[in-house]
C-alpha positions as a Markdown table, in Angstrom:
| # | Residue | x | y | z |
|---|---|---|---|---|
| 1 | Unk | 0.0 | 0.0 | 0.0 |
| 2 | Unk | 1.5 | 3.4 | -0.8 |
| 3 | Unk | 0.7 | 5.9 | 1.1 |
| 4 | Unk | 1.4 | 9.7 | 0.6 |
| 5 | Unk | 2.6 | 11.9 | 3.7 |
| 6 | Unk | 2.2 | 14.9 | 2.8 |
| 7 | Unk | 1.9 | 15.7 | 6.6 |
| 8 | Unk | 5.2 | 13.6 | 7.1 |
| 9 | Unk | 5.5 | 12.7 | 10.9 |
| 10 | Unk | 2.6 | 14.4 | 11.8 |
| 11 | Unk | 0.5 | 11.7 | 9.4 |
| 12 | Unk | 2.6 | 8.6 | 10.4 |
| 13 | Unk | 2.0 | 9.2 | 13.7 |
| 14 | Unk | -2.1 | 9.4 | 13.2 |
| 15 | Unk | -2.0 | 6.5 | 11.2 |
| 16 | Unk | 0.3 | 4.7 | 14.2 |
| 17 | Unk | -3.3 | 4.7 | 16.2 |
| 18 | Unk | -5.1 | 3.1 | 13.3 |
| 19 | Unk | -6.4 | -0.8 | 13.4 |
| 20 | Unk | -5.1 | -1.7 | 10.1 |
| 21 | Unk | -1.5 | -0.2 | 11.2 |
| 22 | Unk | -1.4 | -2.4 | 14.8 |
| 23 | Unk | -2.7 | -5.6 | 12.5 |
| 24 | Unk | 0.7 | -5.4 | 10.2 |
| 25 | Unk | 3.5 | -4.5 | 13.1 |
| 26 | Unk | 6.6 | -5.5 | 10.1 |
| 27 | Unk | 6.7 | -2.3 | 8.1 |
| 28 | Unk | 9.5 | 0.0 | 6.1 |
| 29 | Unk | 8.9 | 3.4 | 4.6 |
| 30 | Unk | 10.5 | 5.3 | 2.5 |
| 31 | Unk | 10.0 | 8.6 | 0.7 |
| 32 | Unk | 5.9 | 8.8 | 0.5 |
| 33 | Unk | 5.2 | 4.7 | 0.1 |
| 34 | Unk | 4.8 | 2.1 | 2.9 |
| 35 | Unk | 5.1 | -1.4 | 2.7 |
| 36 | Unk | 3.2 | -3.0 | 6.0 |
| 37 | Unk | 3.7 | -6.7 | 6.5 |
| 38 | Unk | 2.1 | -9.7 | 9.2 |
| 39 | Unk | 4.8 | -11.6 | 8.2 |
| 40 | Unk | 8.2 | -10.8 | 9.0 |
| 41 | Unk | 11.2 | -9.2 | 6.9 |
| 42 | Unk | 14.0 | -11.0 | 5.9 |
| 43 | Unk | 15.6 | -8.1 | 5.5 |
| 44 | Unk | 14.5 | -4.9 | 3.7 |
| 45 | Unk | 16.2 | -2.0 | 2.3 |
| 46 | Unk | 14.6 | 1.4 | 0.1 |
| 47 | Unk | 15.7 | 1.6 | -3.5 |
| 48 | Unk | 16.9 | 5.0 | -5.0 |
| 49 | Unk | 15.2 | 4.9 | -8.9 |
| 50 | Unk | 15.0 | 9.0 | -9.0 |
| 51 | Unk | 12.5 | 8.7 | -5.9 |
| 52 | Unk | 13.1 | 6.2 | -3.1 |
| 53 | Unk | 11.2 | 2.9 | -2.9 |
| 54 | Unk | 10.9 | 0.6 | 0.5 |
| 55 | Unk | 11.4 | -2.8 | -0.5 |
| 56 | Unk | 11.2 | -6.3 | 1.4 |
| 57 | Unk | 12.8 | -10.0 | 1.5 |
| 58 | Unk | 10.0 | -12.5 | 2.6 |
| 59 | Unk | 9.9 | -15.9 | 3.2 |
| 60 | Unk | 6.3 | -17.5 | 2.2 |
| 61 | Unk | 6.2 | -21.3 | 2.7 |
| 62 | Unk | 10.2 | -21.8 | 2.0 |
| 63 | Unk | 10.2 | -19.5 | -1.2 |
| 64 | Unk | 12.0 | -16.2 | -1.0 |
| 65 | Unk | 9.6 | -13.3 | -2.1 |
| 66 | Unk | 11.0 | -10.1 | -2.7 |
| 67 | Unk | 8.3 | -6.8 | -2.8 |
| 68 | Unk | 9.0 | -3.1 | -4.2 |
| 69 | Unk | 6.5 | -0.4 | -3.5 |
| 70 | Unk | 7.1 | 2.2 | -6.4 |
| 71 | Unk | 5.4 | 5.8 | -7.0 |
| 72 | Unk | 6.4 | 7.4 | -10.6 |
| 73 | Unk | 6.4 | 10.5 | -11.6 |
| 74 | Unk | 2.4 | 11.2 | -12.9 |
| 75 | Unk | 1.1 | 13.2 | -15.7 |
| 76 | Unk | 1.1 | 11.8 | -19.2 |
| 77 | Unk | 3.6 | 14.4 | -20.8 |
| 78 | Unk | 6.3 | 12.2 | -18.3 |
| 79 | Unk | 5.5 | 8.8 | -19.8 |
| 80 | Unk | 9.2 | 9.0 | -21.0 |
| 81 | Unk | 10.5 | 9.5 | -17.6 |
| 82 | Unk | 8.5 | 7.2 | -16.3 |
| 83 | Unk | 9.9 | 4.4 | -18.2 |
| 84 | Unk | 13.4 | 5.3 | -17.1 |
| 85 | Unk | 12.2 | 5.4 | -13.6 |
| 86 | Unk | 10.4 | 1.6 | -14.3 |
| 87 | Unk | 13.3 | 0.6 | -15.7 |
| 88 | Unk | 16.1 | 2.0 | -12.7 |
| 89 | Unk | 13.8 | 0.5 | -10.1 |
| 90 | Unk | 13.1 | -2.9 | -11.6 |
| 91 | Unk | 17.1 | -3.6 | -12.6 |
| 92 | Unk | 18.1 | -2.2 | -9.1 |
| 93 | Unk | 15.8 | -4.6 | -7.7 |
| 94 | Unk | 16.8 | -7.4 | -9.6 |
| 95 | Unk | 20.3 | -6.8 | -8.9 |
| 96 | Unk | 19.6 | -6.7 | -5.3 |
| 97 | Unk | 17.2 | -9.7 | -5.0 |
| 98 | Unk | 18.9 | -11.3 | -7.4 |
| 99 | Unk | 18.0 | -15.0 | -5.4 |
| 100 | Unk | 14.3 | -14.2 | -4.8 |
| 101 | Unk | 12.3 | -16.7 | -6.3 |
| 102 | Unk | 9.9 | -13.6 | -7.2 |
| 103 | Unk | 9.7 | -10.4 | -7.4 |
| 104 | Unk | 6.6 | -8.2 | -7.3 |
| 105 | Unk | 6.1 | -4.8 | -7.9 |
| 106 | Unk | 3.4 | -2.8 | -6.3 |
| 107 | Unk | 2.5 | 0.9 | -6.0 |
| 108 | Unk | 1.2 | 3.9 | -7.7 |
| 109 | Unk | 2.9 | 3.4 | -11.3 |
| 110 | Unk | 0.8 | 6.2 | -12.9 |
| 111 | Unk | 1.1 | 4.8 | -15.9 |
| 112 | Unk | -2.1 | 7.2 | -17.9 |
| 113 | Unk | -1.5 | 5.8 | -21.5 |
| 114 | Unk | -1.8 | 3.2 | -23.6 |
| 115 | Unk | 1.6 | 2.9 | -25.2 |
| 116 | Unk | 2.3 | 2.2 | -21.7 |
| 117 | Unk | 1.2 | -1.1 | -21.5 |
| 118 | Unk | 4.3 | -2.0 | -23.4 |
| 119 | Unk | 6.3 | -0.6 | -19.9 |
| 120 | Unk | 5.0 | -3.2 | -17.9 |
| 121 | Unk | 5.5 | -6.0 | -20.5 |
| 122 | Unk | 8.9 | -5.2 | -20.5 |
| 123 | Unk | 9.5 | -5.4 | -16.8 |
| 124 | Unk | 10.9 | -8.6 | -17.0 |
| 125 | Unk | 13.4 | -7.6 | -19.7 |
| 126 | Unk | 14.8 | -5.3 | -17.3 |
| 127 | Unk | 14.7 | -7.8 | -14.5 |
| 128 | Unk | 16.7 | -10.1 | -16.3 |
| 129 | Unk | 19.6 | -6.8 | -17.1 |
| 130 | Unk | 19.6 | -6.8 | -13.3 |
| 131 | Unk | 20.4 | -10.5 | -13.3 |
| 132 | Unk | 17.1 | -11.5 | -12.0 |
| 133 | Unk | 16.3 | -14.9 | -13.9 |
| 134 | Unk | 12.7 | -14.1 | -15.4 |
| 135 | Unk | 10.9 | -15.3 | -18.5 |
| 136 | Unk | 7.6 | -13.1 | -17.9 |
| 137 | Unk | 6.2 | -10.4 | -16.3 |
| 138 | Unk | 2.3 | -11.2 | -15.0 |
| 139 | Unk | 0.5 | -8.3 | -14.9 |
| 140 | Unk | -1.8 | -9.1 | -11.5 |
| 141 | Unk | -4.3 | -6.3 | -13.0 |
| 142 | Unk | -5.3 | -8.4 | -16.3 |
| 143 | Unk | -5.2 | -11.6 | -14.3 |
| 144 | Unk | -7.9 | -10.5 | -12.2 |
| 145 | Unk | -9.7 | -8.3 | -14.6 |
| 146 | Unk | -8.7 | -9.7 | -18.4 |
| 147 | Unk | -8.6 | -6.5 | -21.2 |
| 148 | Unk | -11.2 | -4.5 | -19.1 |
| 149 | Unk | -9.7 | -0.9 | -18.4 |
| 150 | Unk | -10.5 | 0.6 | -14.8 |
| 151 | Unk | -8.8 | 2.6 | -12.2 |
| 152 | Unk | -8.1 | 3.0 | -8.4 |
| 153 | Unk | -8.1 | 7.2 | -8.6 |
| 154 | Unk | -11.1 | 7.7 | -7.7 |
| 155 | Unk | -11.5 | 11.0 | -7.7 |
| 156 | Unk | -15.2 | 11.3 | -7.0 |
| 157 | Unk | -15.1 | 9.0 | -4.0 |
| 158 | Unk | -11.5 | 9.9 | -2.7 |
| 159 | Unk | -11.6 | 13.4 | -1.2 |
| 160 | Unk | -7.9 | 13.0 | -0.7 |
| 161 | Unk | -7.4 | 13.8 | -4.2 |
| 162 | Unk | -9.3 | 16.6 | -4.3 |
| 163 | Unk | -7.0 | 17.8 | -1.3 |
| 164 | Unk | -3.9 | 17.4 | -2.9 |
| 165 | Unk | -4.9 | 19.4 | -6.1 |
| 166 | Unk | -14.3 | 2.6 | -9.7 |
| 167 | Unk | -14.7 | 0.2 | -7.9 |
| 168 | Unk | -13.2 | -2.9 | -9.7 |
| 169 | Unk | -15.9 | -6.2 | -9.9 |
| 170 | Unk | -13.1 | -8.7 | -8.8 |
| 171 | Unk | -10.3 | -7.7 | -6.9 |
| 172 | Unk | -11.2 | -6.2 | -3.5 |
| 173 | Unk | -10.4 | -2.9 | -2.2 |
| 174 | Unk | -8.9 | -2.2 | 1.0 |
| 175 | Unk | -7.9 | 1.5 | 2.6 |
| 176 | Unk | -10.9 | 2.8 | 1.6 |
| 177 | Unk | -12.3 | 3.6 | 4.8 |
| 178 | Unk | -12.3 | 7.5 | 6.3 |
| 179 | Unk | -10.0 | 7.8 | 9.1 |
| 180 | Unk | -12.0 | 9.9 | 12.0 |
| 181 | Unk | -11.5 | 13.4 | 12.1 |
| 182 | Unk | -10.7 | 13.6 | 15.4 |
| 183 | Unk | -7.5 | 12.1 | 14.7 |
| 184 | Unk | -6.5 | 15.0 | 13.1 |
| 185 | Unk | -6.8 | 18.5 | 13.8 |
| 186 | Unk | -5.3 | 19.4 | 10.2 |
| 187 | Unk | -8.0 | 17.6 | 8.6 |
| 188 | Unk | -10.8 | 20.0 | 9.8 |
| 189 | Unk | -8.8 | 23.1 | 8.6 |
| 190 | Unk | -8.8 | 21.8 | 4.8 |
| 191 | Unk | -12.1 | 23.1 | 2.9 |
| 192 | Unk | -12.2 | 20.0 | 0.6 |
| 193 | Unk | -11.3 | 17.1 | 3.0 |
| 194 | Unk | -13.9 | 16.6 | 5.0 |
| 195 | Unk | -12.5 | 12.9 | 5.7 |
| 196 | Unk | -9.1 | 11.6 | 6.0 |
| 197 | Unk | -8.4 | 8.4 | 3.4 |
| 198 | Unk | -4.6 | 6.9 | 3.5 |
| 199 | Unk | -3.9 | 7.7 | 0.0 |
| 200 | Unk | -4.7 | 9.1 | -3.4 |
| 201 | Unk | -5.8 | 5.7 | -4.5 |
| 202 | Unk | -7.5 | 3.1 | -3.1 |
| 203 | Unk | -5.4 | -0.2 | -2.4 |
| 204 | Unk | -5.8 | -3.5 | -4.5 |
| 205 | Unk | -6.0 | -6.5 | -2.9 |
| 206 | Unk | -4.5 | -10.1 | -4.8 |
| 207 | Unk | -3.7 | -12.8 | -3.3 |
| 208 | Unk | -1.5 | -15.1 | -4.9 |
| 209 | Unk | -1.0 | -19.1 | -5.3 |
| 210 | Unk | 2.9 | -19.9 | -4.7 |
């Protein structure tokens, strides 16, 4: 899940009081994403890629899972950038989970056109510059949801977005429950956010067969 301090400390520490935070005690952040975990780190380290992305060493049932919670630059005049960004990120990951029997890649990718499907095939092309031994890379998104566009900025819902400046059928949503007010004061001084939501997007729950 990536959440965006905008508040820095001041948020982490509201969000330190909230269920959802006690019920994953294994965590690393870095630069404005989170990774929260039940299970606990191997070992865990944040990945420089033009921003800085926390990243974790698992082990799930004997395999060694590696997970890299990225945040791209948005806009779709920075497609270009993003890529390069993709492309740091996933061979710096490779290269340092280079044992992992997986790797996945989570986070606010803001990828807003179509050519940039062709990003997220490549992923695995870059994985295997970093030395990571990978034949494919399976887009969780189209697993869940086949060719059938949809989003997790939802603006309409979200007033977090609104803030700062749909629903899917089949893959559940979680962090997409108001934190009280009364957790902070900050939140009643903002005009547009009437309710406090831990990030822009709403999360995407998968779970996966290993």
């Amino acid at each position: 899940m990536s959440l965006l301090f905008r508040k820095s400390r001041r948020f982490l520490n509201m969000l330190e009081v909230h269920p959802l935070y006690k019920a994953y005690p294994y965590r690393i952040q870095a630069s404005d994403c989170l990774i929260l975990s039940c299970i606990k780190m191997e070992s865990k380290k944040s990945i420089a890629y033009g921003h800085n992305a926390p990243s974790a060493l698992f082990d799930v049932n004997g395999k060694k899972i590696a997970v890299i919670n990225g945040h791209t630059t948005s806009l779709a005049k920075n497609h270009q950038r993003r890529k390069r960004q993709m492309q740091k990120l996933v061979e710096k990951a490779s290269r340092h989970y280079m044992t992992a029997d997986s790797i996945i890649l989570v986070g606010d990718l803001n990828m807003h056109l179509p050519l940039e499907e062709k990003n997220i095939i490549d992923l695995h092309k870059y994985a295997r510059a970093g030395g990571f031994e990978s034949e494919e890379c399976v887009d969780v998104w189209k697993e869940l949801r086949g060719e059938k566009d949809g989003y997790t900025y939802d603006s309409w819902n979200n007033a977090f977005i609104r803030a700062l400046r749909p629903m899917a059928e089949n893959v559940e949503l979680f962090a997409n429950k108001p934190i009280p007010r009364s957790w902070g004061s900050w939140i009643s001084e903002s005009p547009v956010m009437s309710k406090l939501f831990p990030s822009d997007h709403f999360g995407i729950l998968a779970q996966f067969k290993l």
